[in-house]
C-alpha positions in Angstrom: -28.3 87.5 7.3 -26.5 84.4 7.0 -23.5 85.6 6.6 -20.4 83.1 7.1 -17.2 83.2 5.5 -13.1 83.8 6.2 -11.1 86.6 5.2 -7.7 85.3 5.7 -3.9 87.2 5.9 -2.0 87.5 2.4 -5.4 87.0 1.0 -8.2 88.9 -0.8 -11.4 88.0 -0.5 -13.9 89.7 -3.7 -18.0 90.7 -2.2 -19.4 90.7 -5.8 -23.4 91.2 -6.7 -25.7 93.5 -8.3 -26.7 97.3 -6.5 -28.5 97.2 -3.2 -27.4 93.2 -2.1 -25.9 94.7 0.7 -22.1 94.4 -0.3 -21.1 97.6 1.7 -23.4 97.4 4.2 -21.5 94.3 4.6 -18.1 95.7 4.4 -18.8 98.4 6.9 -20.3 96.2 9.7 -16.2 95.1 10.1 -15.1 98.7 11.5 -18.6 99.1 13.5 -19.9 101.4 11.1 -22.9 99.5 11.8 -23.1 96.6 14.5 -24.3 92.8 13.8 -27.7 92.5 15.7 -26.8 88.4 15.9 -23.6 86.5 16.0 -20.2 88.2 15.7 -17.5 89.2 13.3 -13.9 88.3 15.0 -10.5 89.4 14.6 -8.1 86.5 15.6 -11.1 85.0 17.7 -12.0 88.0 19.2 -15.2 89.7 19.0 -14.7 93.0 17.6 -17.1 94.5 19.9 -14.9 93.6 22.9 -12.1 95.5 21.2 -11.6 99.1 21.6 -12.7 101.5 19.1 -10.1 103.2 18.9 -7.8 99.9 18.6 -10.1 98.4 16.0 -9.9 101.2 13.7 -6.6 101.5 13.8 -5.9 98.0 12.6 -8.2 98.3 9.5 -7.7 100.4 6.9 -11.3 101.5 5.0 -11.5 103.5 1.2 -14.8 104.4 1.2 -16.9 104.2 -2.6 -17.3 107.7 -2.5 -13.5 109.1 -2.4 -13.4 111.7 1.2 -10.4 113.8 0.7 -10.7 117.2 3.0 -9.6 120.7 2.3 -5.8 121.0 3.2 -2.8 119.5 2.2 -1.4 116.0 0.5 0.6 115.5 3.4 -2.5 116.7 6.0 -4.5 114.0 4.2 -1.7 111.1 4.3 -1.4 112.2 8.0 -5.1 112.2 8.7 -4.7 109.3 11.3 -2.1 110.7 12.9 -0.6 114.4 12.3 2.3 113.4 13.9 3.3 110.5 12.2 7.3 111.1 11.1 7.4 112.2 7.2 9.4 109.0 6.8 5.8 106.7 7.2 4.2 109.2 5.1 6.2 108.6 2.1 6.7 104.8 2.5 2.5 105.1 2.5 2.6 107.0 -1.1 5.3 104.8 -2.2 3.1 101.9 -1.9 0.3 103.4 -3.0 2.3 104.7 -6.6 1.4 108.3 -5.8 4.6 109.6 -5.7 5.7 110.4 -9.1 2.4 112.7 -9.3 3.0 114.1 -6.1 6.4 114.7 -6.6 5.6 116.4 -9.9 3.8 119.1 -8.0 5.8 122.4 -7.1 4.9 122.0 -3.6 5.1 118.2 -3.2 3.2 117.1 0.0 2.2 120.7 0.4 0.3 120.9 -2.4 -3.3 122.0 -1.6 -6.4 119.8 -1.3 -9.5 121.0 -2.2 -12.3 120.1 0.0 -13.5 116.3 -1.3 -10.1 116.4 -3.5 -12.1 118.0 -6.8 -8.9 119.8 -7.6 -7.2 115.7 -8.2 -7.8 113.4 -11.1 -10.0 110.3 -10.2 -7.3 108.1 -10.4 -5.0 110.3 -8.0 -8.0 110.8 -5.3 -8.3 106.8 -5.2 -4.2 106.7 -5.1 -4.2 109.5 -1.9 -7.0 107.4 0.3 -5.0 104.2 -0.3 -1.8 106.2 1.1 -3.9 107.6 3.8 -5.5 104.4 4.7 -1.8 102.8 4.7 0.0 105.3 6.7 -1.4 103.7 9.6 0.4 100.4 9.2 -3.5 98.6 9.4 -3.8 94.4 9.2 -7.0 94.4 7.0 -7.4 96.7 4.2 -11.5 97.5 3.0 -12.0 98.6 -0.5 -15.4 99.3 -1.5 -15.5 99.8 -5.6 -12.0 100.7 -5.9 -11.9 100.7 -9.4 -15.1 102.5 -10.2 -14.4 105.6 -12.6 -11.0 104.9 -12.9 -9.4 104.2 -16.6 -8.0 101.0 -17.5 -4.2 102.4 -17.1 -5.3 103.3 -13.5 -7.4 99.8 -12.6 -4.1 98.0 -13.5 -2.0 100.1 -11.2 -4.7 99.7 -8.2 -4.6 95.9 -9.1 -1.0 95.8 -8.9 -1.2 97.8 -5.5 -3.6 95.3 -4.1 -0.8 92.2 -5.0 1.9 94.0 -4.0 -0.1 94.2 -0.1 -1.4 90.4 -0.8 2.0 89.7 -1.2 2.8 91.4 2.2 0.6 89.4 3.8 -2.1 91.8 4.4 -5.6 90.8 4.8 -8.2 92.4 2.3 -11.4 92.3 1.4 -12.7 94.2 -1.9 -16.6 95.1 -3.1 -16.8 95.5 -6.9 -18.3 95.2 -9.7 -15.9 94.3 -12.3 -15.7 90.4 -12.6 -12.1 90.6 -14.8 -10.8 92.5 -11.4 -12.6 90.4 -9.0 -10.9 87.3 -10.8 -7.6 88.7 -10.8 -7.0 90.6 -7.3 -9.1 87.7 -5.2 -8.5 84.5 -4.0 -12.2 83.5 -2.3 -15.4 85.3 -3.8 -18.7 85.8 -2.1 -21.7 86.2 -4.2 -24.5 88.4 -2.4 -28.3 88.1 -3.6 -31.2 90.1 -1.3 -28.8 90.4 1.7 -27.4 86.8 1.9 -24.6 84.8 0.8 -25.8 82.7 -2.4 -22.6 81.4 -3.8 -19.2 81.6 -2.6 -15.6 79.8 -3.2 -12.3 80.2 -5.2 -13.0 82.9 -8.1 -11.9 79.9 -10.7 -15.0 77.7 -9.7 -17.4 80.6 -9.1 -17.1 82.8 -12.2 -16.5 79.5 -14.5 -19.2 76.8 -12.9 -21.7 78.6 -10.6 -24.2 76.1 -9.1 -27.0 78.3 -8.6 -28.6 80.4 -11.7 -28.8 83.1 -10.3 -25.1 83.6 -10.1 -24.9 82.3 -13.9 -27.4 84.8 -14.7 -25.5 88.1 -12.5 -22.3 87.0 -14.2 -23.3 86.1 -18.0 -24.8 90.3 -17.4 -22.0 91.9 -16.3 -19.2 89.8 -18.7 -21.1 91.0 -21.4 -20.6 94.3 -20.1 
């Protein structure tokens, strides 16, 4: 409740707080995973309830917390959107997403078998395939919810230099974590959640170095020491 801020195109905006503040529950509510109950979340101006479905999910791309690869292949998973989409798109969508060099190390390339959930992929190349797949369908706003979370530090740089690389591109994103070095360096607004609300937001600069409220000093002085 009391939700009110911009996400903005070529811009990241960081949802940072501590377990259960409702940062994904907040992050979902933009594909209608959930609907508000009052006021509105808009897309140019427009309501996003009085836009399709169909044409709403299409225009964001979401990687979930928990990583949802299915049984079949790379490519099947790239193409999950669209099974028809021309090889061409499916490539660009790894290129971006630096998953090529391990998928071209494979023997069978994108025909390289996906266990069900991806547990026969490293961490770090489950996150890099739902980027792809989230990609491949050309979206305006791209949703990451922990995207760093059990990934090694070799592998949070390479998702941090994905997320500038689509910044740069002028895509619009918006990124739940937990790590305040990432949320400083990928973001350029942050929103502090406490108990469902918004209790401090602005540029990451002012926010992580003079917080007004203490409860923001005290979430951030816990998790820098981490």
């Amino acid at each position: 409740e009391h939700i009110s801020f911009p996400a903005e195109p070529g811009k990241t905006c960081a949802i940072i707080g501590s377990t259960g503040c409702g940062k994904s529950t907040l992050v979902q509510l933009i594909p209608r995973l959930y609907d508000v109950t009052e006021g509105s979340i808009t897309l140019d101006g427009v309501d996003i309830r009085k836009i399709g479905l169909e044409e709403l999910r299409r225009t964001i791309g979401y990687v979930p917390q928990k990583r949802m690869l299915f049984s079949g292949t790379i490519a099947s998973n790239i193409k999950y959107g669209d099974p028809s989409m021309p090889d061409a798109d499916m490539v660009e969508a790894a290129q971006i997403a630096q998953a090529t060099e391990f998928i071209e190390g494979k023997p069978d390339t994108y025909e390289s078998p996906i266990s069900q959930g991806g547990s026969n992929v490293s961490g770090g190349q489950n996150q890099r395939l739902s980027i792809a797949r989230a990609l491949a369908m050309e979206p305006k706003i791209m949703l990451f919810d922990e995207p760093t979370s059990a990934l090694d530090p070799e592998m949070v740089g390479e998702v941090l230099s994905v997320m500038r690389s689509l910044a740069d591109d002028g895509m619009t994103m918006l990124v739940v974590t937990h790590e305040m070095a990432f949320a400083r360096d990928v973001s350029t607004h942050a929103v502090f959640m406490k108990d469902g609300v918004i209790w401090e937001q602005g540029a990451p600069g002012e926010l992580f170095s003079n917080p007004q409220h203490s409860e923001t000093r005290d979430f951030l002085s816990r998790f820098m020491e981490n």
